[in-house]
Chimera marker file (.cmm) of the C-alpha trace (Angstrom):
<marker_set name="trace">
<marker id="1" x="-23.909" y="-21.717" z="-0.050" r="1" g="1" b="0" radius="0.5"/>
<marker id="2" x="-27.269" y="-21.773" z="0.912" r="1" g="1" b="0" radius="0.5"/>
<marker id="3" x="-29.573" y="-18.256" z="0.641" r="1" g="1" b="0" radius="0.5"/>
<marker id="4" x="-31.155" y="-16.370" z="3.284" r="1" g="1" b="0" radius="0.5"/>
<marker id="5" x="-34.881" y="-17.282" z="2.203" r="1" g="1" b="0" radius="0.5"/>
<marker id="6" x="-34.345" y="-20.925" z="0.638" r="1" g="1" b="0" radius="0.5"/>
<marker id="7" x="-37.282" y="-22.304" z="0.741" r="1" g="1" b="0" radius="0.5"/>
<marker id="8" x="-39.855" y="-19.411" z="1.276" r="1" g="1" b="0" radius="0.5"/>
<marker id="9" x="-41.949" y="-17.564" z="-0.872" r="1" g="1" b="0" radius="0.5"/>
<marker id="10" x="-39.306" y="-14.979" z="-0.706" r="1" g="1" b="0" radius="0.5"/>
<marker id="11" x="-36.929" y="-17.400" z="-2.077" r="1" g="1" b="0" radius="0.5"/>
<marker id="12" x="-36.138" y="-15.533" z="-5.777" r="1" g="1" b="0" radius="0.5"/>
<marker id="13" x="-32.603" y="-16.800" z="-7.744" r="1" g="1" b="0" radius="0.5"/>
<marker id="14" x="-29.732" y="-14.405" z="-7.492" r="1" g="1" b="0" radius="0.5"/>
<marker id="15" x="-29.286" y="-12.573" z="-10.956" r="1" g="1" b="0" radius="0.5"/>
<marker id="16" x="-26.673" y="-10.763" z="-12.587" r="1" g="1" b="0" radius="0.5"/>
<marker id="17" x="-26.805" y="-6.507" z="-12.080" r="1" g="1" b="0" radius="0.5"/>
<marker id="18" x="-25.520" y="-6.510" z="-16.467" r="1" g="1" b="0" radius="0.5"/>
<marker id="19" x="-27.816" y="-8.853" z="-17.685" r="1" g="1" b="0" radius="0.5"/>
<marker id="20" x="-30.519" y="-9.699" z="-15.505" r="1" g="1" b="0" radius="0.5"/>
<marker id="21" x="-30.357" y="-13.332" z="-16.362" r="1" g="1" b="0" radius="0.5"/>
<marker id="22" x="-29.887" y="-15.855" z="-13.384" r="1" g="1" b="0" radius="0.5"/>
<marker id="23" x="-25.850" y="-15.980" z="-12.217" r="1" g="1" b="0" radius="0.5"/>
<marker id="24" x="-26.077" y="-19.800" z="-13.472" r="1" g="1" b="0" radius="0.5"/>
<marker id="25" x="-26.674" y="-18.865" z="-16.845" r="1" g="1" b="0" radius="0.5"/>
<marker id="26" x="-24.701" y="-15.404" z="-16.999" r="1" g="1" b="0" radius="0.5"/>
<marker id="27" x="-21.718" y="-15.206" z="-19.390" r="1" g="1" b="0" radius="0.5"/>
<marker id="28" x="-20.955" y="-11.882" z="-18.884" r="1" g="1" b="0" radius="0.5"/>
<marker id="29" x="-17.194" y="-11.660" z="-18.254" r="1" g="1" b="0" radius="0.5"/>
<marker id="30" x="-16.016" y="-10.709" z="-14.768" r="1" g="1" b="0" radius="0.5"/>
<marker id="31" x="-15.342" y="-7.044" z="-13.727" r="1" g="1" b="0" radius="0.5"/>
<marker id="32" x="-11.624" y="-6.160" z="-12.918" r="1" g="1" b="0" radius="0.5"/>
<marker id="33" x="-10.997" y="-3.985" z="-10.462" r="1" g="1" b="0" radius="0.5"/>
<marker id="34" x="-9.583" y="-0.538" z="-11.702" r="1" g="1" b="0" radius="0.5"/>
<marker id="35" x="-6.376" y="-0.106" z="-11.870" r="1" g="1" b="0" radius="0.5"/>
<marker id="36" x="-4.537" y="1.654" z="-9.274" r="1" g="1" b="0" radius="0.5"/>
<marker id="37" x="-2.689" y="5.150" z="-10.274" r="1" g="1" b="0" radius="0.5"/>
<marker id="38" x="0.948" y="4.533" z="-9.546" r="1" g="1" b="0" radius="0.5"/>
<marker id="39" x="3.320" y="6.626" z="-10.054" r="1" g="1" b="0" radius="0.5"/>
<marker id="40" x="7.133" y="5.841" z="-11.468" r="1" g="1" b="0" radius="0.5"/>
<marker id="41" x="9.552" y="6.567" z="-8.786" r="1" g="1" b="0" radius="0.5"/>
<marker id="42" x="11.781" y="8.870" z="-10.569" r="1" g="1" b="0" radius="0.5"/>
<marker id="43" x="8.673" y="11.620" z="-10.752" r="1" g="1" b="0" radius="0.5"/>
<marker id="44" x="8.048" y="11.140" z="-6.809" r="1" g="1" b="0" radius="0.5"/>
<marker id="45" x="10.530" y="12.495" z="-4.054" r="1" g="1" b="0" radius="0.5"/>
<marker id="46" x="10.967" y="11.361" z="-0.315" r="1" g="1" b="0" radius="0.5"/>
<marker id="47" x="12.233" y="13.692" z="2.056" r="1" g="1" b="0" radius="0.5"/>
<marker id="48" x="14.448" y="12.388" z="4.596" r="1" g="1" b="0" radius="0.5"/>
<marker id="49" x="14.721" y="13.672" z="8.282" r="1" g="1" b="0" radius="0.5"/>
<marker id="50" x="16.041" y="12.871" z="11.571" r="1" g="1" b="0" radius="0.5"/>
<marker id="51" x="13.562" y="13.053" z="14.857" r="1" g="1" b="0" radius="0.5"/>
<marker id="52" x="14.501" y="13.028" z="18.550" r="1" g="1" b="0" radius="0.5"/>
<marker id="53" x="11.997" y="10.748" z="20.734" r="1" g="1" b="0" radius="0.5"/>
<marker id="54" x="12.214" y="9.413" z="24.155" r="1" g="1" b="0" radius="0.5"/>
<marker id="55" x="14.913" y="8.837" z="26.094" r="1" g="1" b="0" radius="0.5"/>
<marker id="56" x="17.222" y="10.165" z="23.197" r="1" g="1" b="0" radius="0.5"/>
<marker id="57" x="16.216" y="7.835" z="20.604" r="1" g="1" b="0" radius="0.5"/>
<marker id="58" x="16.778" y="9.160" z="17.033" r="1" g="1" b="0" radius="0.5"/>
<marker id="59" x="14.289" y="8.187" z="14.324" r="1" g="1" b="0" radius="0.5"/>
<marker id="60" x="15.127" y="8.559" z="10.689" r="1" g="1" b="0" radius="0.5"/>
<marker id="61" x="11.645" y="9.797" z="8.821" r="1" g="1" b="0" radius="0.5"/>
<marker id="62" x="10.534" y="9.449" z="5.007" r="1" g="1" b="0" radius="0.5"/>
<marker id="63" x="7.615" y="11.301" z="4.456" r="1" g="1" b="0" radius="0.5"/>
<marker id="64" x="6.410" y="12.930" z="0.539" r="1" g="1" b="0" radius="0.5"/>
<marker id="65" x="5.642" y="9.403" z="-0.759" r="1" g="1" b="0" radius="0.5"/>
<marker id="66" x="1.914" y="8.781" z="-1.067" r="1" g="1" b="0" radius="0.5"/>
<marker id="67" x="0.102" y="6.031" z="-0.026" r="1" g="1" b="0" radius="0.5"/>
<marker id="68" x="-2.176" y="5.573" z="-2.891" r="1" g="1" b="0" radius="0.5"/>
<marker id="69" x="0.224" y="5.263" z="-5.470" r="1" g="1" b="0" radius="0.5"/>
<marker id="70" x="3.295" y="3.082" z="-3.404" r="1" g="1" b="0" radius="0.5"/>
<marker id="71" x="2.767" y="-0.113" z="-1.695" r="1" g="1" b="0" radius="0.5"/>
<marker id="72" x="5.006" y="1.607" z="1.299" r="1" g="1" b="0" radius="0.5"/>
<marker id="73" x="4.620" y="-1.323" z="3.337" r="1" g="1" b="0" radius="0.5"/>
<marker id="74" x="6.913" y="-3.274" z="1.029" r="1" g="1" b="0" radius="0.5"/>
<marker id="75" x="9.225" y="-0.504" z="0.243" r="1" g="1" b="0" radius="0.5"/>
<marker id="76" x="9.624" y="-0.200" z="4.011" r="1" g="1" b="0" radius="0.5"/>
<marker id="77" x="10.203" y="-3.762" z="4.789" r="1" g="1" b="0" radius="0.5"/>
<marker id="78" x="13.135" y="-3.472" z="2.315" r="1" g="1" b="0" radius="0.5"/>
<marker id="79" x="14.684" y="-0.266" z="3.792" r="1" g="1" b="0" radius="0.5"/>
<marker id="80" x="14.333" y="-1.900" z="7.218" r="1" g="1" b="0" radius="0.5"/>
<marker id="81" x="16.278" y="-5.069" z="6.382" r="1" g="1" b="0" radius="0.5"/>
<marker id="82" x="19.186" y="-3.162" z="4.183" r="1" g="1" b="0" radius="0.5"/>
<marker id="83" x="19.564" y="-0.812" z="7.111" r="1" g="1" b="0" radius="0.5"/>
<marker id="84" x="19.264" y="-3.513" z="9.907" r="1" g="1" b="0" radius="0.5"/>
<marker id="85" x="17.062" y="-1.925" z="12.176" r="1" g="1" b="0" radius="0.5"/>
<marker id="86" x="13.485" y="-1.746" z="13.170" r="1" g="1" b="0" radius="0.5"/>
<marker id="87" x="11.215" y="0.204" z="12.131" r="1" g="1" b="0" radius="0.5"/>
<marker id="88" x="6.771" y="1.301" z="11.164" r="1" g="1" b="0" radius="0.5"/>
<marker id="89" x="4.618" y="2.569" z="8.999" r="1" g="1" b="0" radius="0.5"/>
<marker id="90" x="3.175" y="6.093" z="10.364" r="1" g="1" b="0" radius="0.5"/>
<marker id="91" x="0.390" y="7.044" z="8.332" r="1" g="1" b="0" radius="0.5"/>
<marker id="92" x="1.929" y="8.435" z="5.372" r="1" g="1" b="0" radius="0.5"/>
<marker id="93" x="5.474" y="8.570" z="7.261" r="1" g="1" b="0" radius="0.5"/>
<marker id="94" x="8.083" y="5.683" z="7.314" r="1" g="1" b="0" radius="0.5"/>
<marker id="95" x="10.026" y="5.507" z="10.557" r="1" g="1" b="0" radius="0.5"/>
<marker id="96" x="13.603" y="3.834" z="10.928" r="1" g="1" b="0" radius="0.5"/>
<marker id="97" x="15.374" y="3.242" z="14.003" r="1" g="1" b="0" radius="0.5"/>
<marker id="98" x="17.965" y="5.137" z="14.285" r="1" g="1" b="0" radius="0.5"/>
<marker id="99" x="20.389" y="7.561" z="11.871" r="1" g="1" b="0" radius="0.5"/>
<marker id="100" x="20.091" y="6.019" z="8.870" r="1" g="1" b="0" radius="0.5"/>
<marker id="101" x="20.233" y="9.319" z="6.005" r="1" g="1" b="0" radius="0.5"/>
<marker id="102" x="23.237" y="8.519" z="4.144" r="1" g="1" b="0" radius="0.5"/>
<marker id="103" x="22.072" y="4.907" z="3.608" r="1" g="1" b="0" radius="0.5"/>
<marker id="104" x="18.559" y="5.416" z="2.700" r="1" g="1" b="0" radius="0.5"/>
<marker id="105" x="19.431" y="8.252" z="0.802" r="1" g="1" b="0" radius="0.5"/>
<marker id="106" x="21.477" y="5.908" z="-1.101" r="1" g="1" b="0" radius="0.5"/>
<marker id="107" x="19.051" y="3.043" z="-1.450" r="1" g="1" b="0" radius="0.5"/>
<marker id="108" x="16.494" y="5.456" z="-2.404" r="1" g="1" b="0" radius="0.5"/>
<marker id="109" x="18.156" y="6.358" z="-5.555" r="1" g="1" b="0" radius="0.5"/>
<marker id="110" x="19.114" y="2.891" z="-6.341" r="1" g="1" b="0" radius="0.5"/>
<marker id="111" x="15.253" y="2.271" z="-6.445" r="1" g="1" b="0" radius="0.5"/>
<marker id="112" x="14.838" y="5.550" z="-8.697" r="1" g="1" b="0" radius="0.5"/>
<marker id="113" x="13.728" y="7.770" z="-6.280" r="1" g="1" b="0" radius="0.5"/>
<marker id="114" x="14.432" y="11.516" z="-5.731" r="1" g="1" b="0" radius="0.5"/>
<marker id="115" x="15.289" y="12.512" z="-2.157" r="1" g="1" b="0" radius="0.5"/>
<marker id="116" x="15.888" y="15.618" z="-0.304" r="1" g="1" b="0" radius="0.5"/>
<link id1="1" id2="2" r="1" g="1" b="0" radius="0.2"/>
<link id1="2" id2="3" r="1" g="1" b="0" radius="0.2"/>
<link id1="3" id2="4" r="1" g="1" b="0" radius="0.2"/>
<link id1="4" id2="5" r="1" g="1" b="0" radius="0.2"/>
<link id1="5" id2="6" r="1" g="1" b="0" radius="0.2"/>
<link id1="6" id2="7" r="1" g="1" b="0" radius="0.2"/>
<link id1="7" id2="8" r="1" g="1" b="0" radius="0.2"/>
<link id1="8" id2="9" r="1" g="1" b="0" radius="0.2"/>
<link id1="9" id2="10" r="1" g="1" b="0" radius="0.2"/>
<link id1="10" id2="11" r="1" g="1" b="0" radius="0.2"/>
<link id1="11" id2="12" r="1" g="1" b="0" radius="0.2"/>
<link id1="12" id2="13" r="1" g="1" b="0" radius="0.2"/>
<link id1="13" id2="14" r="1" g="1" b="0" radius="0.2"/>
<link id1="14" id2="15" r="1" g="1" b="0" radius="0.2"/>
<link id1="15" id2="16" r="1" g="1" b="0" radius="0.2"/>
<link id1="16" id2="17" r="1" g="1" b="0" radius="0.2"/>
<link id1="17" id2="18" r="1" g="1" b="0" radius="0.2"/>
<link id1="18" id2="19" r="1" g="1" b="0" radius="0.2"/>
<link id1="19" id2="20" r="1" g="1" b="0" radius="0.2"/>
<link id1="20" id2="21" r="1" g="1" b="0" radius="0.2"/>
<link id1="21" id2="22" r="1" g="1" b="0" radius="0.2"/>
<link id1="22" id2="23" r="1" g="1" b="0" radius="0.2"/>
<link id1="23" id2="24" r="1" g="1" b="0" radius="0.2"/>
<link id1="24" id2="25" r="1" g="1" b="0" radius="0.2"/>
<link id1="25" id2="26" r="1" g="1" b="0" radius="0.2"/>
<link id1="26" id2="27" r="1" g="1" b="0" radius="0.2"/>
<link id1="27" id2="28" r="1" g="1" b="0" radius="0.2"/>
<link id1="28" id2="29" r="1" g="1" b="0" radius="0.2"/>
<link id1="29" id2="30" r="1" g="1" b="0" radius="0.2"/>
<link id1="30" id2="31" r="1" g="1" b="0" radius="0.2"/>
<link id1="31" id2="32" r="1" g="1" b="0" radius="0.2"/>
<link id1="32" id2="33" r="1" g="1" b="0" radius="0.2"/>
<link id1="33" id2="34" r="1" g="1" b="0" radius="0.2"/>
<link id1="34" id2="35" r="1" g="1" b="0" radius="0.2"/>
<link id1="35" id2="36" r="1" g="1" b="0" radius="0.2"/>
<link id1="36" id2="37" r="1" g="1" b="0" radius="0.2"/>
<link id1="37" id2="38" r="1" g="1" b="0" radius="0.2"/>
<link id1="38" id2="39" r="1" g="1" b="0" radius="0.2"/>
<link id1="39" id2="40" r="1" g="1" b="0" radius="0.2"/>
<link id1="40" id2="41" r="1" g="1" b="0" radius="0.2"/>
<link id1="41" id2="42" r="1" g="1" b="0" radius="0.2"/>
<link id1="42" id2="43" r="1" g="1" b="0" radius="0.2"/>
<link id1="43" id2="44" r="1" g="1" b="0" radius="0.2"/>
<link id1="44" id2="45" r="1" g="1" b="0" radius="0.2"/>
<link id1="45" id2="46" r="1" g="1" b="0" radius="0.2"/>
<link id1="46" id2="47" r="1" g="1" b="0" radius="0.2"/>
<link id1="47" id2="48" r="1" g="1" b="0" radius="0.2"/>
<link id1="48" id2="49" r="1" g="1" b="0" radius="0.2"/>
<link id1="49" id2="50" r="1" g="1" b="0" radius="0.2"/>
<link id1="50" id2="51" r="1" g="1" b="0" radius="0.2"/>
<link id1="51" id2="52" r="1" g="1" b="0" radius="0.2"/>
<link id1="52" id2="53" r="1" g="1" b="0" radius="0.2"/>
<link id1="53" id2="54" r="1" g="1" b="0" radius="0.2"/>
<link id1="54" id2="55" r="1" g="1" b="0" radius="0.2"/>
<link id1="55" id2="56" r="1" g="1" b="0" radius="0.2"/>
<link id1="56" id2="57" r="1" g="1" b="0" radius="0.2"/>
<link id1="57" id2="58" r="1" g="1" b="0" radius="0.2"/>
<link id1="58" id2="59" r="1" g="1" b="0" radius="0.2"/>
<link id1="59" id2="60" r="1" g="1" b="0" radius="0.2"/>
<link id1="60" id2="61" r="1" g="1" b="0" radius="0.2"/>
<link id1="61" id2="62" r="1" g="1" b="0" radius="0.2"/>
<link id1="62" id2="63" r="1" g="1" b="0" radius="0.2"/>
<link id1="63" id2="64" r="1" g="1" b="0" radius="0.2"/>
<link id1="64" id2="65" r="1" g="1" b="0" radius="0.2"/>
<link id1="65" id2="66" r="1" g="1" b="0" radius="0.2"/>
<link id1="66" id2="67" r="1" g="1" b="0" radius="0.2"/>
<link id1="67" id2="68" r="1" g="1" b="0" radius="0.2"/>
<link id1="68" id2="69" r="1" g="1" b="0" radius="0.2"/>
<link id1="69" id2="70" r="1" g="1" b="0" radius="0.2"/>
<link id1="70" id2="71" r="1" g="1" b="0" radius="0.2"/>
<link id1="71" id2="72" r="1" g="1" b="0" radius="0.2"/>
<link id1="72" id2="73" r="1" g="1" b="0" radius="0.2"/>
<link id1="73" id2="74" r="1" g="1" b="0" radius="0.2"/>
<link id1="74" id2="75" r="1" g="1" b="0" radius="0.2"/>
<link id1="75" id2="76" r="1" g="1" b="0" radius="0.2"/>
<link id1="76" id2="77" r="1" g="1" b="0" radius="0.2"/>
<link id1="77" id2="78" r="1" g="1" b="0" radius="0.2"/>
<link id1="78" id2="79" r="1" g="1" b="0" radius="0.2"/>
<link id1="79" id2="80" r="1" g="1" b="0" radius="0.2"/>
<link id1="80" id2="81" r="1" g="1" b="0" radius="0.2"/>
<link id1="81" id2="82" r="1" g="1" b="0" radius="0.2"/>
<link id1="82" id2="83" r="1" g="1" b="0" radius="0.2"/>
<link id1="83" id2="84" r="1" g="1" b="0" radius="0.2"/>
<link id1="84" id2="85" r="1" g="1" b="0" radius="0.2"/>
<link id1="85" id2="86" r="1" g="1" b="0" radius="0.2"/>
<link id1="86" id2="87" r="1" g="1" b="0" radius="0.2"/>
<link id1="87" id2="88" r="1" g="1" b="0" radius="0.2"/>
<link id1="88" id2="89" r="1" g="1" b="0" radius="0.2"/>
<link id1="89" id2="90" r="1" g="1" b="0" radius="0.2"/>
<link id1="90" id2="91" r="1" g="1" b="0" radius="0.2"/>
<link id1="91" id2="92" r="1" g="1" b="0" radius="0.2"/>
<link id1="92" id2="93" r="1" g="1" b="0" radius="0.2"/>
<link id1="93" id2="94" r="1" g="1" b="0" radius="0.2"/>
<link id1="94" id2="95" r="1" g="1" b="0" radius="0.2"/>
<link id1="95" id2="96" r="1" g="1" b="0" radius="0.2"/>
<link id1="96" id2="97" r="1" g="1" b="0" radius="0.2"/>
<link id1="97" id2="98" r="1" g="1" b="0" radius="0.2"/>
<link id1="98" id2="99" r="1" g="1" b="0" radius="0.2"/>
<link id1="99" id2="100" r="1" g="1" b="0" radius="0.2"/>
<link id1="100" id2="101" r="1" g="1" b="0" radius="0.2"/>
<link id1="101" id2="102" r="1" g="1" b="0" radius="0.2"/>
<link id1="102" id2="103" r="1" g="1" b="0" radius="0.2"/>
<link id1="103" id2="104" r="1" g="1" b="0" radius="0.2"/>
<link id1="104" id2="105" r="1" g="1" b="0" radius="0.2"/>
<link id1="105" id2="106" r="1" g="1" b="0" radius="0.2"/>
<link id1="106" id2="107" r="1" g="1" b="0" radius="0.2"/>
<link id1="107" id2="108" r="1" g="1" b="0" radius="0.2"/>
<link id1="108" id2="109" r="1" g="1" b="0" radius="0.2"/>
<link id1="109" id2="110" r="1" g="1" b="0" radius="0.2"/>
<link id1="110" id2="111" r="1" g="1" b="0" radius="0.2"/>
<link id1="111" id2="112" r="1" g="1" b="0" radius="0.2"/>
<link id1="112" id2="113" r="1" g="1" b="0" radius="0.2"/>
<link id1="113" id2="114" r="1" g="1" b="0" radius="0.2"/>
<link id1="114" id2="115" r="1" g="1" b="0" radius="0.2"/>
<link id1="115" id2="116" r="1" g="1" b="0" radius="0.2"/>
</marker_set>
């Protein structure tokens, strides 16, 4: 990777912010990224509803999980494919096609999840 000013005046090795020696001789060890706050399942509860849309459509909705501490595009992908239907990601809402309560109710709690 070549620098902005190679070659100029200007031109000044990168250095580390720790230990102010060049990055080629650093040994500092690498930062981690903190850890993300996640929360077990069996303290968090998802409340599941039914909405009307257009043209009739009903929507099954699962909304009190937050975002920061579930990965709910995974969680959704699997609630999708055990209910056989389509379905997004709404913010901090999970949408299903269709009337799905009894089901996801059920795979809900299999996971360790409260729902109401």
């Amino acid at each position: 990777m070549t620098r902005l000013l190679a070659g100029t005046i200007y031109d000044r090795p990168p250095v580390c912010d720790r230990c102010a020696k060049p990055e080629a001789e650093c040994s500092c060890p690498p930062i981690r990224p903190p850890a993300r706050g996640v929360t077990p399942p069996a303290k968090q509860t998802a409340r599941l509803s039914i909405e009307k849309r257009k043209k009739g459509k009903i929507v099954s909705v699962i909304r009190g999980l937050p975002t920061s501490e579930n990965d709910l595009a995974e969680l959704l992908s699997r609630l999708k494919s055990a209910c056989g239907a389509g379905g997004t990601l709404d913010g901090d809402a999970m949408e299903i096609q269709g009337d799905h309560r009894e089901k996801l109710a059920q795979l809900l709690a299999e996971l360790g999840y409260k729902t109401k």
